[in-house]
N, C-alpha and C positions, 0 to 999 in steps of 0.2 A: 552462498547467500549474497544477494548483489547488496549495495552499500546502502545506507540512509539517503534519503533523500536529503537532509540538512546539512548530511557529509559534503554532497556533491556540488552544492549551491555554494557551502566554504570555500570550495575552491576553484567556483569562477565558472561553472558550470552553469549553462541558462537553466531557470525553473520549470520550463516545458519540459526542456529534454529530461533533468533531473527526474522528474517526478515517472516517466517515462521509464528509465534506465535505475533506481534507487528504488526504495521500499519505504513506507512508515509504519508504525509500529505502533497497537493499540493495545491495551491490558482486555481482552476477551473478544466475541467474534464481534466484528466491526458492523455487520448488516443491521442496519435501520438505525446504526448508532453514527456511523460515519460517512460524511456524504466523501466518496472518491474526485483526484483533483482532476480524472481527463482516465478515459476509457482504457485497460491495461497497468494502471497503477496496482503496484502490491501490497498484502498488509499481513505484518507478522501480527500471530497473535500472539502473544508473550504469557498468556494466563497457561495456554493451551498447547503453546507452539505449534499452532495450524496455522497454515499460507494459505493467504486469498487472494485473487483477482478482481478486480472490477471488470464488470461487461457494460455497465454505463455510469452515468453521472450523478445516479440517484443513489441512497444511503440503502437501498431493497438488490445495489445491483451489486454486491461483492458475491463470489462464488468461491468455497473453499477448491484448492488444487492440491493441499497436502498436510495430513497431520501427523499426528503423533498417534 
């Protein structure tokens, strides 16, 4: 599991790349609830423990890659 995005920015990491290379973390599946920071950001789902992707910038564009 790659690190928190909030992790990476703690230490000193830029927010681009961070968000890029780190994950956030939402309590169920994040589509149409959370808009993505930048195309390929990831998101645990912590309710569900499914992994999603974003394929764009809009809150319609997470695509699960892996659940439970």
């Amino acid at each position: 599991m790659p690190a928190k995005t909030a992790q990476l920015m703690a230490m000193g990491m830029p927010a681009q790349l961070a968000q890029l290379l780190g994950h956030v973390e939402y309590a169920g599946d994040p589509t149409s609830s959370l808009v993505p920071q930048c195309i390929g950001q990831m998101c645990h789902d912590t309710d569900n423990d499914n992994w999603y992707i974003s394929h764009s910038v809009a809150a319609a564009g997470w695509k699960i890659m892996a659940g439970s």
